[in-house]
C-alpha positions in Angstrom: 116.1 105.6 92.1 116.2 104.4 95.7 117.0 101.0 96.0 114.6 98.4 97.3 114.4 94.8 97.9 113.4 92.7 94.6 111.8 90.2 96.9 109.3 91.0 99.2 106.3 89.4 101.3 103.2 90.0 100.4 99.6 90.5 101.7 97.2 89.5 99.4 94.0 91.9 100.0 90.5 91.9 97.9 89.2 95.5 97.7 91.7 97.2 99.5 94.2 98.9 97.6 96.5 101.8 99.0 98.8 104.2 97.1 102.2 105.6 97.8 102.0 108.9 100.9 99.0 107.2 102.1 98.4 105.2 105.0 96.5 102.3 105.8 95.5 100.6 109.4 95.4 97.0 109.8 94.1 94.4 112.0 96.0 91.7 111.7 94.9 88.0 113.1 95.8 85.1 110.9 98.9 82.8 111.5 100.2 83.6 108.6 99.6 87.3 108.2 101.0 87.4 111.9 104.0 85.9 110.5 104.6 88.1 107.9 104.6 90.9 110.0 106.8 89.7 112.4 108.9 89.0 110.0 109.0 92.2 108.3 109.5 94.0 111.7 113.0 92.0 112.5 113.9 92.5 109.1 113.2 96.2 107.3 109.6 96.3 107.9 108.9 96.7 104.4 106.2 94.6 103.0 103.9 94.9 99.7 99.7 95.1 99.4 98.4 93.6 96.6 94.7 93.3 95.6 93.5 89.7 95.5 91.3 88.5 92.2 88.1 87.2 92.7 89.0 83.3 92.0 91.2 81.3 93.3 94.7 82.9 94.5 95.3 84.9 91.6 96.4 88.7 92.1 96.9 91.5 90.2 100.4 92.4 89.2 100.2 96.2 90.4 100.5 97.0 94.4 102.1 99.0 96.2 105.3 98.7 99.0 104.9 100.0 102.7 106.6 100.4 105.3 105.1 99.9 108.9 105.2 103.3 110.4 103.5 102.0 114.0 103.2 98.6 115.5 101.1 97.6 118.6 100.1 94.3 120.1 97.0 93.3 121.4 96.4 91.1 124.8 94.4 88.6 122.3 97.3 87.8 120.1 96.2 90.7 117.5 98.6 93.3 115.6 97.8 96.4 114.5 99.9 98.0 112.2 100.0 101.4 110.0 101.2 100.9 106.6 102.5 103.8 105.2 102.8 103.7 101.1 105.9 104.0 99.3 106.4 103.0 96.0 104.2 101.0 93.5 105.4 97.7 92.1 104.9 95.2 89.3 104.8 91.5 90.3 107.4 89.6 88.2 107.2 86.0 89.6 106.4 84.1 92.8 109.1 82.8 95.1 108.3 79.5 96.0 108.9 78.9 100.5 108.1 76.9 103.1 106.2 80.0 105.5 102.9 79.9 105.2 102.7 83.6 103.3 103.4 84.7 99.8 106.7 86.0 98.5 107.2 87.8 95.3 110.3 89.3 92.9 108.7 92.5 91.8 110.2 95.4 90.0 110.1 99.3 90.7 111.1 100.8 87.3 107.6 101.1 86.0 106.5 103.5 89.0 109.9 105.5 89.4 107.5 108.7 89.2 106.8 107.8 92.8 109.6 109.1 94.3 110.3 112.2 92.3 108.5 115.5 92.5 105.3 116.3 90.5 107.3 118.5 87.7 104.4 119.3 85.2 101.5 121.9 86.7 98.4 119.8 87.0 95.1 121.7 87.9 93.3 119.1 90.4 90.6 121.9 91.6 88.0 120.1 89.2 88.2 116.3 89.8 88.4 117.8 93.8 85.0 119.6 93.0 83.7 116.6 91.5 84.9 114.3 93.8 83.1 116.5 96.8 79.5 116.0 95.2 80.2 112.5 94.3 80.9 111.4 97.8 78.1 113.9 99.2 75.5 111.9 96.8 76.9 108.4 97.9 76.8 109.2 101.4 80.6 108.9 102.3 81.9 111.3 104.4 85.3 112.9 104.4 86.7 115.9 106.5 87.3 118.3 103.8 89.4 120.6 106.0 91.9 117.8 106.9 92.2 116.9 103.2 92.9 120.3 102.3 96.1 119.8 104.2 97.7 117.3 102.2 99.7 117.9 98.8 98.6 117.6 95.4 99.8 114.0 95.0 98.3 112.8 98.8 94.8 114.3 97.6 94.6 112.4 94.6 96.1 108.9 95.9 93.4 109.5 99.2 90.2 109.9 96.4 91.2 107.2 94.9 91.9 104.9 97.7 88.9 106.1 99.6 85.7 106.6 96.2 83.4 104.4 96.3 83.9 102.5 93.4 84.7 98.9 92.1 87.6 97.3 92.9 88.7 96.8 88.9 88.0 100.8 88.8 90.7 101.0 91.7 93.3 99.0 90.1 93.2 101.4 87.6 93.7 104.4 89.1 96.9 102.4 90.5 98.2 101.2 87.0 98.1 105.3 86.5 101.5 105.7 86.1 101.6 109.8 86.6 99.4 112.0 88.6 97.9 113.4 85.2 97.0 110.2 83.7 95.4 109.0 87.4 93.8 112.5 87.9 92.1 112.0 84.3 91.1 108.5 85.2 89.5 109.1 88.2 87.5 111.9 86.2 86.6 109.6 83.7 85.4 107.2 86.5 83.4 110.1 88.6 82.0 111.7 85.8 80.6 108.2 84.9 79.2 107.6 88.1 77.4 110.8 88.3 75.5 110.9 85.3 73.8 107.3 86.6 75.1 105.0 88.8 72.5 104.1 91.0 73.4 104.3 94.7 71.1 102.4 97.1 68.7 101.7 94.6 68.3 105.4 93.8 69.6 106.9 90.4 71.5 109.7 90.6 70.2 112.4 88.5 
């Protein structure tokens, strides 16, 4: 497995949660997010996203490490920065510091699946199918075409980054640990939504 650092900065997030050969934009404005990206730019730019819990500063011990594949400053003190996913990680303690953003040790054994090719033959055409009348009846939109472009693995990391579902439903998908047990998940999740869930006040039927 590739090796990469055991301690890393992190950006605590609530409701955002990105997967490995996805990307994510971000605005960034607060001292000490500004920091950490400074930071990671002098140093590998390698930095993790981890989904905040609802109370207090607690997080969940599944995110996932990027690297910052663009980085642009704004005339207003702003950075923008695209995250590109890497690997998934599991939080194993904090590192106590005097900046004024988080550091963790975290480990990369659980999610070594990551980096390796998709061996097994998974058939994705139905959660795909699914996933097109889900988003059609919750009013999200998506350009199909573009998707189509992307491997089996980007396609299922971009549903479930993208569906509009809960937060704790997202972590889930990212505690997957292969692309069959996520793609079965997110079918659970979908199937769950469409025979229901109200969206807007209106019940799906």
């Amino acid at each position: 497995m590739k090796s990469f650092p055991n301690q890393i900065p992190i950006f605590p997030l609530s409701g955002v949660i990105y997967f490995p050969k996805t990307n994510l934009p971000l605005n960034i404005f607060e001292k000490r997010y500004l920091d950490l990206v400074n930071d990671s730019i002098r140093r590998d730019k390698l930095m993790g996203m981890i989904q905040s819990k609802r109370k207090d500063e607690e997080l969940y011990k599944i995110g996932c490490l990027g690297k910052i594949s663009d980085f642009q400053k704004s005339k207003d003190g702003r950075i923008l920065i695209n995250l590109t996913g890497i690997t998934r990680f599991q939080v194993l303690e904090e590192v106590k510091n005097s900046k004024l953003y988080r550091e963790f040790k975290v480990g990369y054994e659980k999610f070594s699946l990551d980096l390796e090719p998709e061996l097994e033959e998974i058939n994705t055409e139905n959660i795909i199918k699914k996933s097109e009348t889900f988003f059609k009846k919750s009013g999200l939109l998506l350009n199909w075409k573009e998707f189509d472009r992307l491997d089996k693995d980007q396609k299922i990391n971009t549903l479930a980054m993208i569906a509009p579902i809960t937060n704790e439903e997202k972590q889930k998908l990212l505690e997957s640990i292969s692309l069959k047990e996520k793609v079965k998940t997110l079918e659970e999740i979908i199937n769950f939504y469409l025979h229901g869930i109200n969206f807007k006040n209106q019940t799906i039927q």
